[in-house]
Each structure stands twice: as C-alpha cells, then as structure tokens.
N, C-alpha and C positions, 0 to 999 in steps of 0.2 A: 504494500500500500504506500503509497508517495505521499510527499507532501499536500497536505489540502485532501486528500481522498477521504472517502467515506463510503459507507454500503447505503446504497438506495431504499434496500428492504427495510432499515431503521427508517425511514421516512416515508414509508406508505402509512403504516395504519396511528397516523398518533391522533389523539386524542385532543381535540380543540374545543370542547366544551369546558367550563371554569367547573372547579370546584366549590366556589365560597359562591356567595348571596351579592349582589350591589351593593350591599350597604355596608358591605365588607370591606369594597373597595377602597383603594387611592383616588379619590380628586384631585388632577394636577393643578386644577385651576382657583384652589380652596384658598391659595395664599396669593392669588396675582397683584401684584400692585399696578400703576402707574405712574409714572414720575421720571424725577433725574437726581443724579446724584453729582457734587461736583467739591472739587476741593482746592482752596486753595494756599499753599504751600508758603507764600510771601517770597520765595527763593525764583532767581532769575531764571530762566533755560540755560546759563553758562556753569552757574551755581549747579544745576540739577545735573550737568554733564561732569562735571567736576568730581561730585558726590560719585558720580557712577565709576568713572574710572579709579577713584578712591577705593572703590567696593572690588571692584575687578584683581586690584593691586593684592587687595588683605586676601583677597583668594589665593592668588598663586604665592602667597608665602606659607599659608600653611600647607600647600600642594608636600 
C-alpha cells in the first residue's frame, strides 16, 4: 500500500446517520460576534521593525 492508499471496501458501507439528538449538538454560530478589533501600540513602524529584528537576534543566541 503506498502512500495516501487506502481500501475502498472501508468506505462503502459507513454509516452517516448521527448518533446524539440536535440539541446535542454544536452551534457554531452560538458565539458570533460582529465588530473590529484594533490596537494601538504608540510605537512607530521603524520602532516595530527594530523590536522585531531585536527578537530574531535573542533567537539565534540561544540556537
């Protein structure tokens, strides 16, 4: 059997009826919100680029 193979006969007879009730379920929609979210930082784009190669740095030290 190769990669990705699989036997067909597992996949004739399965079973696609649920077992639990509706009200069993998951609602994905129970928590939806609507909005935006935004933040802002007080730190320039040069400032934020700064930080980041700062971060990049303290990695490859503890490499």
């Amino acid at each position: 059997m190769g990669f990705g193979s699989y036997d067909e006969s597992e996949q004739e007879n399965q079973n696609t009826e649920a077992d639990y009730d509706e009200e069993d379920a998951v609602s994905v929609h129970e928590n939806d919100h609507d909005g935006s979210v935004s933040f802002d930082t007080g730190a320039s784009s040069g400032e934020l680029v700064d930080r980041l190669q700062d971060m990049k740095g303290d990695d490859e030290d503890d490499a």
